[in-house]
C-alpha positions in Angstrom: 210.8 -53.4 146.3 209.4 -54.5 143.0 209.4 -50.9 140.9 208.9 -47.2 141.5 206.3 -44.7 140.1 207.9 -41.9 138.1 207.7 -39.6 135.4 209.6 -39.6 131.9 211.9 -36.4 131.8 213.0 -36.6 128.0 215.9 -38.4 125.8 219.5 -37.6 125.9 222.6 -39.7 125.1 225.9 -40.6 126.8 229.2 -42.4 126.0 229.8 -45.5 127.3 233.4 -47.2 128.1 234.1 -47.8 125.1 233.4 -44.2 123.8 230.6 -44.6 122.2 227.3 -42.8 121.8 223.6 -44.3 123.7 220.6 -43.2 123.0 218.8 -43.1 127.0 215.8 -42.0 128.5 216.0 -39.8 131.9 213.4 -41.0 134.3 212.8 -39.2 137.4 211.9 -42.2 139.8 210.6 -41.7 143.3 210.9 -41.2 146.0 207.8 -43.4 146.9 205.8 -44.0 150.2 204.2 -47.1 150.7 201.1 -45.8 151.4 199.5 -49.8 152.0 200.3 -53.2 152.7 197.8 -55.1 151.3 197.4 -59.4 152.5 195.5 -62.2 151.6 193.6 -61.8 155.2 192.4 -58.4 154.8 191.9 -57.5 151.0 191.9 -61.3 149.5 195.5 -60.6 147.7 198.9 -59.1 148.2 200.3 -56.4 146.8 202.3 -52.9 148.1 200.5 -49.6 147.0 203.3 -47.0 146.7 202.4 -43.3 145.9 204.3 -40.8 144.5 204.4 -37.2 143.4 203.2 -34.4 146.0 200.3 -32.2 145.7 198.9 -29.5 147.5 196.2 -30.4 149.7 193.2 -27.9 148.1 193.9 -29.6 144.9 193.1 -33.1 146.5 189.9 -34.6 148.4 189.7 -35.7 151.8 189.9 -39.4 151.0 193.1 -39.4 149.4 194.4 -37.2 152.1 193.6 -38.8 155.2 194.6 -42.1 153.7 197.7 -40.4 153.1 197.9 -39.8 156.8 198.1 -43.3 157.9 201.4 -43.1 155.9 202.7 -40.3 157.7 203.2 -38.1 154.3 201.3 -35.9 152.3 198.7 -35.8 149.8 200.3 -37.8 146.9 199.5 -37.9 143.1 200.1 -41.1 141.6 199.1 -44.6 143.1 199.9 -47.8 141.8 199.8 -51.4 143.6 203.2 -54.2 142.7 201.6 -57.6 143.1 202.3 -60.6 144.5 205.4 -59.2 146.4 208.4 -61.7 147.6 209.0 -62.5 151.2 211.4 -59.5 151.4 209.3 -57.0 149.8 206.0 -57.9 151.9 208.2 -57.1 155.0 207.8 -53.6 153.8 205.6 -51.2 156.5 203.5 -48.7 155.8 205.8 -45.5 155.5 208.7 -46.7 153.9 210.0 -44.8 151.6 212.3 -46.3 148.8 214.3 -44.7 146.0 216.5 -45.0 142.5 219.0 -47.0 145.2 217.0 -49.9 144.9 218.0 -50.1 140.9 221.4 -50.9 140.3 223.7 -50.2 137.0 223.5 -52.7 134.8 220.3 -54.4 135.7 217.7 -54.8 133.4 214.2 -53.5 134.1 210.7 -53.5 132.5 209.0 -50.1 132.3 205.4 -49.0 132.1 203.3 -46.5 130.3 200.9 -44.9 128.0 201.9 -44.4 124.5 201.1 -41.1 122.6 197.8 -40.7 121.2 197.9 -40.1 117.9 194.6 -39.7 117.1 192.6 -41.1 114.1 194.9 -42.9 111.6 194.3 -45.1 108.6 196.0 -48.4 107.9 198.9 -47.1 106.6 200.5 -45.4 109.7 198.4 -47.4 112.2 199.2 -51.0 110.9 202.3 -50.8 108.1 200.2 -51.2 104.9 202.5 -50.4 102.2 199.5 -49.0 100.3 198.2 -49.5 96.9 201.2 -48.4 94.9 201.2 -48.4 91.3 200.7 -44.9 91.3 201.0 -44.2 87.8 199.0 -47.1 86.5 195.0 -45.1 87.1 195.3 -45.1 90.7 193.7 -41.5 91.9 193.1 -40.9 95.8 193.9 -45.0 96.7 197.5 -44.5 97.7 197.0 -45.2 101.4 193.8 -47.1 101.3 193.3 -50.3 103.0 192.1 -52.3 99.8 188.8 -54.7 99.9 187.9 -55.8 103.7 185.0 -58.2 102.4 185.1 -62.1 101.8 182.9 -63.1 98.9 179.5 -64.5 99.2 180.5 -66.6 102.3 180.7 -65.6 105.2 179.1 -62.4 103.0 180.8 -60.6 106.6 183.6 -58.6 108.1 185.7 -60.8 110.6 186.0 -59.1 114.1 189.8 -57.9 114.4 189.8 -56.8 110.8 192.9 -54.0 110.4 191.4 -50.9 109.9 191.4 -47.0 110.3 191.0 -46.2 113.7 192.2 -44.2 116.8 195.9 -45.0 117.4 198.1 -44.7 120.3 196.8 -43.9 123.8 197.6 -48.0 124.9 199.5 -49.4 128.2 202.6 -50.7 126.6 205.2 -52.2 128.7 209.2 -52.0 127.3 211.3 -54.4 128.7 214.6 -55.5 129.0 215.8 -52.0 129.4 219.5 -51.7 130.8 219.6 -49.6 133.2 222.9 -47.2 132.3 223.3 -44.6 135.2 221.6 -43.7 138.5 221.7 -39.9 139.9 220.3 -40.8 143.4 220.8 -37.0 144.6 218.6 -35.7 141.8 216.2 -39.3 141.7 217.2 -40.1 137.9 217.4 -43.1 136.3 219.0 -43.2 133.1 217.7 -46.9 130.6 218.8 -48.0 127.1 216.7 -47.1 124.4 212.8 -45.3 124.3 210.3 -45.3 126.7 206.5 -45.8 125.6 204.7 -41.8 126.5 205.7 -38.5 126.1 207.7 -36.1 127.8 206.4 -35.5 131.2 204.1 -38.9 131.6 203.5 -41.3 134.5 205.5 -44.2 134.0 206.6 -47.4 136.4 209.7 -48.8 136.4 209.6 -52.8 137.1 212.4 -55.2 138.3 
């Protein structure tokens, strides 16, 4: 299988053989039901729809349940479809489940997910500006502002993409090359190298 759908559980750190201290990131990852096999013939692509996460019926419609059903499984949380699967993976049914097992230690994934929204933020923290500076020289109140944005008489207009203030975080950002350090297949954890874009508790995928 291409990935598994699973949820961030938080940063820690081990020792590796040489003793010394890595920063990882625990990911509870599956286990996941493919819930549909999708083909050329029938839906115009292909691609595996897994589904994770269980939830109780009453907090679920009737859609999501029955389709569900076809599975064999219950009402599920999170859905997301791996494209374009190998010759291997597309031999997959509907009803398999698959697990951490398909990771192994060492390998290096790609992992998917939605960075923390930060709100509105001006240049400084949402692009790097190093502001105005010079704060002793008459500068009052224009430490962290973004400076002129115009362009003279010609084109007498602000170009499209211009770096401003804005809403910040809250994007689909994919890390990759993540080593994969240690797998926990009893308790479904996956332990990568480094950060993982969201926060504590958030959907993410892990790619291979």
């Amino acid at each position: 299988m291409e990935g598994l759908i699973g949820k961030k559980i938080g940063m820690t750190s081990i020792y590796d053989a040489n003793g010394r201290s890595v920063a990882c990131t625990v990911i509870e990852a599956g286990p996941c039901v493919v819930t549909q096999v999708k083909t050329e013939k029938t839906d115009g692509y292909s691609a595996i729809q897994m589904a994770w996460g269980d939830v109780k019926e009453k907090h679920t419609n009737a859609a999501i349940t029955g389709h569900c059903a076809k599975a064999n499984t219950s009402a599920k949380r999170e859905f997301f479809e791996f494209r374009n699967p190998d010759e291997a993976e597309a031999s997959a049914k509907q009803g398999d489940v698959f697990d951490v097992n398909i990771f192994e230690e060492g390998q290096f994934v790609d992992i998917i997910g939605t960075s923390k929204g930060k709100g509105f933020q001006g240049v400084v923290k949402r692009h790097g500006f190093a502001g105005v500076g010079e704060s002793t020289h008459g500068q009052h109140n224009r430490l962290r502002a973004p400076g002129s944005i115009g362009a003279c008489s010609f084109p007498a207009r602000v170009f499209k993409g211009m770096r401003m203030a804005g809403r910040t975080g809250g994007d689909t950002v994919k890390a990759v090359n993540l080593q994969v350090l240690r797998i926990m297949p009893d308790q479904h954890l996956l332990l990568v190298k480094g950060s993982v874009p969201g926060h504590n508790g958030s959907i993410v995928i892990v790619e291979r």
